[in-house]
C-alpha positions in Angstrom: 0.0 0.0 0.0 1.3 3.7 -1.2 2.3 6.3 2.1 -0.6 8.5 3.0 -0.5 11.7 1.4 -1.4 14.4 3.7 -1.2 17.4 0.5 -3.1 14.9 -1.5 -5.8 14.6 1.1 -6.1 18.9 1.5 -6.2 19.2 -2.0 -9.4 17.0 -2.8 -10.7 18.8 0.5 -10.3 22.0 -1.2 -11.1 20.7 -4.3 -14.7 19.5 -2.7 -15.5 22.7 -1.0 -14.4 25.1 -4.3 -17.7 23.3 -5.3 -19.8 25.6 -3.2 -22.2 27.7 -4.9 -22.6 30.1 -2.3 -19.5 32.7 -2.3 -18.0 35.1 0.7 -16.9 38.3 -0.6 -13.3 38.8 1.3 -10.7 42.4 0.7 -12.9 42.6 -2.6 -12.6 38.7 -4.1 -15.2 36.2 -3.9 -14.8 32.8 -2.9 -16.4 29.9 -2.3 -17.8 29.9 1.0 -16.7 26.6 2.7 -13.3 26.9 0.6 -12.7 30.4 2.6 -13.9 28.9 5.8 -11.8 25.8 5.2 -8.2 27.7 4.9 -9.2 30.3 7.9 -9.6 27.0 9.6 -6.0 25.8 9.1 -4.3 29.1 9.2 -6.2 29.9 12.7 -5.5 26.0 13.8 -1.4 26.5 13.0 -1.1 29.9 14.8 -3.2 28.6 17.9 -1.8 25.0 17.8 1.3 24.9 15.8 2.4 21.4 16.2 -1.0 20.2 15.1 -1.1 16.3 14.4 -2.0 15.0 10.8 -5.3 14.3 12.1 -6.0 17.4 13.8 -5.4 19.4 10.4 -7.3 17.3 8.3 -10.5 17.5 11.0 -9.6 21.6 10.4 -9.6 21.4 6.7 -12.8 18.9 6.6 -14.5 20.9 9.1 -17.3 22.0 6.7 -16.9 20.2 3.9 -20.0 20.4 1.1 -21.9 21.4 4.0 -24.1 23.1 1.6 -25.2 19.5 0.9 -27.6 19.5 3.6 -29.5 22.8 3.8 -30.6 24.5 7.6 -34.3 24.6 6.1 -34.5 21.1 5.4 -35.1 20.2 9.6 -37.7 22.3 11.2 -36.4 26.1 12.7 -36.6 25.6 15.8 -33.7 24.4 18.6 -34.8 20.3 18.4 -34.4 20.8 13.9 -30.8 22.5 14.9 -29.5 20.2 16.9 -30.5 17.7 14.1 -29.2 19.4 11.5 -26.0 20.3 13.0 -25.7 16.0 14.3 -26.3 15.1 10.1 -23.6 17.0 9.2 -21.5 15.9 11.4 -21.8 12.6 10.0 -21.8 13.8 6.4 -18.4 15.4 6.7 -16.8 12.8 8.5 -17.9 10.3 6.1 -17.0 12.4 2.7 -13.7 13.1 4.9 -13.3 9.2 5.5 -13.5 8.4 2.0 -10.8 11.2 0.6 -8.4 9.7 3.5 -8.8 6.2 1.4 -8.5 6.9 -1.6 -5.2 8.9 -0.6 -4.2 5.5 1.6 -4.4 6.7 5.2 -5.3 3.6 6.9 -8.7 2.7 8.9 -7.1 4.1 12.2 -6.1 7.5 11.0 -9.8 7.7 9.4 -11.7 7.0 12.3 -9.8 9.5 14.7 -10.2 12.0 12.0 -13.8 11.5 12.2 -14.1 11.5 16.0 -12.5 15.0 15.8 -15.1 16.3 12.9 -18.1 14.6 15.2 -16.6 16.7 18.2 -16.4 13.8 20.5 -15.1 13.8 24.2 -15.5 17.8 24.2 -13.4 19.2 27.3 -11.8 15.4 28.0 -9.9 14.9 24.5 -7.3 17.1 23.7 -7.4 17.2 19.9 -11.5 17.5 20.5 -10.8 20.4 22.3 -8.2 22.2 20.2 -10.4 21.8 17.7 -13.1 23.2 19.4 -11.0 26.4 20.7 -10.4 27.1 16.3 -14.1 26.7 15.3 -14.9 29.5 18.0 -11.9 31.5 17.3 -12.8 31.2 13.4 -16.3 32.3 14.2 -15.1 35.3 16.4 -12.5 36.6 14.0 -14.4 36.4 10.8 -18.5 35.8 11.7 -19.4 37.6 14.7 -19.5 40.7 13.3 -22.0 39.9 10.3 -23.6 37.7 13.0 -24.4 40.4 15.5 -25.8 42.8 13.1 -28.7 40.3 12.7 -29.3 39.8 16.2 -30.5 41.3 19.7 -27.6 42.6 22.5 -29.5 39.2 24.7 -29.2 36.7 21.9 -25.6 37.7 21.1 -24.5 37.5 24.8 -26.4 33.7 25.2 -24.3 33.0 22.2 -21.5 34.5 23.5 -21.4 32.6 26.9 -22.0 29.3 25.3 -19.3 29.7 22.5 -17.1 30.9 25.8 -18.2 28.0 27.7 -17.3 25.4 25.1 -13.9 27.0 24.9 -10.6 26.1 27.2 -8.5 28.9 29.1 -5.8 28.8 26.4 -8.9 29.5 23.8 -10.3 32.3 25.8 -6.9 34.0 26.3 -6.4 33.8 22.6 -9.8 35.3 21.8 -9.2 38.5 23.9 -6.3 38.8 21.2 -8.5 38.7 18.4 -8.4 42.0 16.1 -12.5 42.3 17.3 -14.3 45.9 16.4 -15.0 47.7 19.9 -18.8 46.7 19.5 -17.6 43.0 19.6 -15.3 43.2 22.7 -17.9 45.7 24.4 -20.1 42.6 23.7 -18.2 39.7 24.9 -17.2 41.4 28.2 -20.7 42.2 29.1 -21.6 38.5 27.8 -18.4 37.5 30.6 -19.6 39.5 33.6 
């Protein structure tokens, strides 16, 4: 069997999530949504967690992958249709993820603990689950809050703020108070921290 081949594996990520027909607009250029998402994902996992295992950048890259797939409005709008939601695509980019990592011969191993990282397993008690968990937020703080809050009330913004805080570590939180955040986000998270 051929070594595993970790560029191989981020390219057909990339490759899947350039498919996205929704774009981002980002410093003027338009990109594929989850392709943009994908490579904040590693850049923010290598500065936070620079001697990130294999795994851990693949779960990064993969994080979204053709999430588009499954749309929000397919499950009901309410919390219960969420947490749905959000539990199938878990599975749908672990498995997509699981089948890129064979075809580019990473081995059975490898491919399951990638996809216990995507699934977000053992939050708080696994390590890679965790540092995983710290980027997602740190992703969403640096590059979605902002839109985010604009659609939202001052209460909402704060519950969302304390839960995304809550899910985070110490080593997460400390780098989130370093985040380049507009004074209307940081007025926001230290009234959602009080």
């Amino acid at each position: 069997m051929s070594q595993p081949n970790f560029k191989e594996a981020i390219e057909k990520i990339d490759r899947a999530n350039a498919q996205d027909p929704n774009t981002e607009t980002y410093q003027g250029k338009a990109y594929p949504k989850e392709l943009l998402y994908s490579q904040r994902m590693t850049e923010t996992l290598l500065s936070f967690e620079p001697t990130a295992t294999e795994e851990l950048q693949i779960a990064a890259r993969a994080q979204h992958i053709e999430r588009w797939r499954i749309e929000r409005n397919s499950y009901p709008m309410d919390r219960v249709g969420y947490l749905k939601w959000r539990e199938e695509l878990k599975k749908m980019h672990a498995d997509v993820t699981s089948e890129i990592l064979k075809e580019v011969g990473y081995d059975n191993e490898f491919s399951e603990r990638v996809s216990f990282l995507i699934r977000k397993k053992m939050l708080k008690k696994d390590e890679g689950t965790q540092t995983l968990e710290d980027v997602i937020c740190l992703v969403f703080l640096q590059y979605y809050f902002e839109d985010f809050s604009d659609k939202h009330s001052d209460e909402k913004l704060i519950d969302i703020l304390q839960k995304t805080w809550g899910k985070m570590s110490n080593k997460g939180h400390k780098a989130a108070l370093k985040l380049p955040l507009s004074d209307n986000s940081l007025s926001l998270i230290k009234r959602a921290l009080a």
